[in-house]
N, C-alpha and C positions, 0 to 999 in steps of 0.2 A: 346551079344550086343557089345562087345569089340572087335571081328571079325569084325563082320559089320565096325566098326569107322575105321578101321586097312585096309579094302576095300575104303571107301570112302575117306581115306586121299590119298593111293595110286592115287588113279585116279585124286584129285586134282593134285599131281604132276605133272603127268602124261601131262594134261589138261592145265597146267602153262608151262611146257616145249615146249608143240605144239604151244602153244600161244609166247612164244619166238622165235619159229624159223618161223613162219609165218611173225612177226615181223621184223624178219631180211631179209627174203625173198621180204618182200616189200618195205624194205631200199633197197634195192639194186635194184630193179626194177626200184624206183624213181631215185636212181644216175648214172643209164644207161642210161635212158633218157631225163637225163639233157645235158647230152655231145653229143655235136656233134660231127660227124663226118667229117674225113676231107678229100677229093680225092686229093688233091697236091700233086703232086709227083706218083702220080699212072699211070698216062699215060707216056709213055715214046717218045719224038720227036713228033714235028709235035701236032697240033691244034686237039680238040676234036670237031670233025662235029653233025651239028644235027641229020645226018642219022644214027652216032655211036652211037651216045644214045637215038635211038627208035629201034633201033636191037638190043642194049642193053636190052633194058624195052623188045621187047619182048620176050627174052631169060629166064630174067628172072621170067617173067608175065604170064606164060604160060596160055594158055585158060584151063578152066575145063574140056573138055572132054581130055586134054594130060593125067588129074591124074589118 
């Protein structure tokens, strides 16, 4: 019987640990996506046209049959 207890304590550790790092994992998810991002300073000269940022989007957008 004292095996058994000696297994089932194990595994609560076990089970507390994963529950810790889950924990932390969805902290950090939440404060990635509280900050935003900023583009300032990322274009270099000259004006950002609307035609650069729909060839942008679709660079990045790619349709499903590209994957």
């Amino acid at each position: 019987m004292e095996l058994k207890t000696k297994e089932v304590l194990k595994r609560l550790g076990d089970l507390e640990r994963e529950i810790e790092y889950i924990k932390r994992d969805l902290l950090h998810v939440v404060e990635q996506s509280r900050s935003k991002t900023s583009l300032f300073g990322c274009v270099r000269g000259g004006e950002v046209t609307e035609e650069a940022v729909e060839e942008a989007k679709k660079e990045l957008f790619r349709e499903l049959e590209d994957m």
